[in-house]
C-alpha positions in Angstrom: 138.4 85.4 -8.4 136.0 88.2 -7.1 135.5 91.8 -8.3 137.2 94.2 -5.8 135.0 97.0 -5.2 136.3 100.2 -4.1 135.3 104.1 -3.3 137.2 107.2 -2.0 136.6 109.3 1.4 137.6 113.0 0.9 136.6 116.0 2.4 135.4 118.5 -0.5 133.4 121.6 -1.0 131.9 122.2 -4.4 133.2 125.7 -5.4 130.2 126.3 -8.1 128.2 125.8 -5.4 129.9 128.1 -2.9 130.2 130.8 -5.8 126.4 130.7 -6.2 125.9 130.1 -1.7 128.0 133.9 -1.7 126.1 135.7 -4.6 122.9 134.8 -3.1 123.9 135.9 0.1 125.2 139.1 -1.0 122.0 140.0 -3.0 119.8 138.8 0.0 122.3 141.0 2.3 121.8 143.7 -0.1 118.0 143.8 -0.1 117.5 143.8 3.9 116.1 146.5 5.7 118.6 146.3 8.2 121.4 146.5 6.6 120.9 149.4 5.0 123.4 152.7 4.8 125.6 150.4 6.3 128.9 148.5 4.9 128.3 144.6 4.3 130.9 143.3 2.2 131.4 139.5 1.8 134.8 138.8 -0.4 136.0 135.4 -0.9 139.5 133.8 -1.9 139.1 130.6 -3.6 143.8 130.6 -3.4 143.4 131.1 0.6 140.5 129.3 1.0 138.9 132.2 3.1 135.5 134.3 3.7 136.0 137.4 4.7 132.7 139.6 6.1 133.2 143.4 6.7 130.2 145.5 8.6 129.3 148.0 10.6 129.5 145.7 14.3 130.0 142.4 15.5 126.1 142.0 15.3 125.6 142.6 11.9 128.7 140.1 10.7 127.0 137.6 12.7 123.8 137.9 10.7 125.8 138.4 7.6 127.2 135.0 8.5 124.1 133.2 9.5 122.4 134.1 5.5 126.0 132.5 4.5 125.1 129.5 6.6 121.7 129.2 5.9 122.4 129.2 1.7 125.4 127.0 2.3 122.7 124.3 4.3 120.3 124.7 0.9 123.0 124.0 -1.3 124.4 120.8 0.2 127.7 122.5 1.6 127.7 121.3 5.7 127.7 123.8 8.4 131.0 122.1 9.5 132.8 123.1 6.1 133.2 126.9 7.1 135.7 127.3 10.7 135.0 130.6 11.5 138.0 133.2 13.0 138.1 135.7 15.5 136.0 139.2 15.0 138.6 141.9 14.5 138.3 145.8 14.6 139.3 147.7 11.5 139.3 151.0 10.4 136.6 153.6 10.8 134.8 151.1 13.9 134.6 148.4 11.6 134.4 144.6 12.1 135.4 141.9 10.1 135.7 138.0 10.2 137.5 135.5 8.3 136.1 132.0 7.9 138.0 129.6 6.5 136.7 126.8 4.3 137.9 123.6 5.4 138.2 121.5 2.1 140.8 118.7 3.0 141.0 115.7 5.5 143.3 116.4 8.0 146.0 113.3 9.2 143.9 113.4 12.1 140.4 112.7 11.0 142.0 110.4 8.7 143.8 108.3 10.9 140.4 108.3 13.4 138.3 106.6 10.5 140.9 103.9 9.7 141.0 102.9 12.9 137.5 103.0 13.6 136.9 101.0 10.3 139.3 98.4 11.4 137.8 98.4 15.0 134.3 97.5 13.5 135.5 94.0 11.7 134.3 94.7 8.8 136.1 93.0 6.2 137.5 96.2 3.9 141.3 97.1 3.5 141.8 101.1 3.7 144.6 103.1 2.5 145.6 106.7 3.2 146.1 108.5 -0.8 147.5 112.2 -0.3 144.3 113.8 1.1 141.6 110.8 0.7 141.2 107.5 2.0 140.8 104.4 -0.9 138.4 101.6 0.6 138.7 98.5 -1.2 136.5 95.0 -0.4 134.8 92.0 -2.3 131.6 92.6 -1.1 129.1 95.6 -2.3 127.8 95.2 1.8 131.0 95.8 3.2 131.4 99.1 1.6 128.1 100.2 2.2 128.7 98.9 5.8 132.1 101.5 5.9 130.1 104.4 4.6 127.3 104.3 7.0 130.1 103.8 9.8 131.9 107.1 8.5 128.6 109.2 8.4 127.7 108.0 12.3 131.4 109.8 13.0 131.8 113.0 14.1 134.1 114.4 11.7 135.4 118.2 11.2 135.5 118.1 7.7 133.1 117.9 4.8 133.0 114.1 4.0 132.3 112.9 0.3 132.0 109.5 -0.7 133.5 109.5 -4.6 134.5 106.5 -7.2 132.4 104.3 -5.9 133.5 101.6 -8.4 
């Protein structure tokens, strides 16, 4: 009887690494010329999953956001792991955004990589597993086969490839 090889597709976001993506951009946001004598708060919720970026004007949020980006790129998190809300007045001529960081597989994406797993013949079973998807085959090729199918996807969600057993 052959081995059965397996790994897991989930959509994750290392939270060290966002903790250090939002301290660097707060210390970079601190030091800029431009931002000076003027309110730039970024506060983040690791129980609501949420970013929240206070300034002076739409303008500066949007640069506030684009460091937060750029740090998230270095540090491995994707661009499409942060779904960014509507700008909103607040007090005193304010503006604030709140992006929310997208950390799960929706039913959605899920269901669109099963089927396009089992539309490309190749020979792996797949199972839905609360919020990841186990895929299970004989063959080392076949799962490495699955993997680079997923990545060519267009997916919403930070994809991770874990337990690759």
């Amino acid at each position: 009887m052959a081995k059965e090889h397996s790994f897991d597709i989930s959509a994750k976001v290392d939270i060290g690494e966002l903790k250090n993506v939002l301290e660097q951009s707060k210390k970079e946001v601190e030091t800029r010329y431009d931002f000076k004598d003027s309110t730039k708060d970024i506060e983040h919720s690791e129980k609501n999953k949420t970013i929240t970026i206070i300034s002076d004007s739409s303008n500066k949020v949007e640069a506030i956001y684009d460091i937060l980006l750029a740090k998230a790129i270095k540090r491995n998190i994707p661009p499409v792991a942060f779904e960014k809300g509507e700008y909103q007045t607040v007090g005193q001529g304010k503006t604030k955004i709140i992006i929310t960081i997208k950390d799960t597989l929706s039913q959605k994406d899920a269901k669109d990589i099963i089927a396009k797993i089992k539309e490309s013949k190749i020979k792996v079973q797949t199972a839905i597993q609360g919020d990841d998807i186990r895929v299970k085959a004989k063959s080392i090729d076949d799962l490495q086969q699955a993997i680079a199918l997923v990545k060519s996807m267009e997916i919403e969600a930070p994809i991770v490839f874990d337990n690759f057993r």
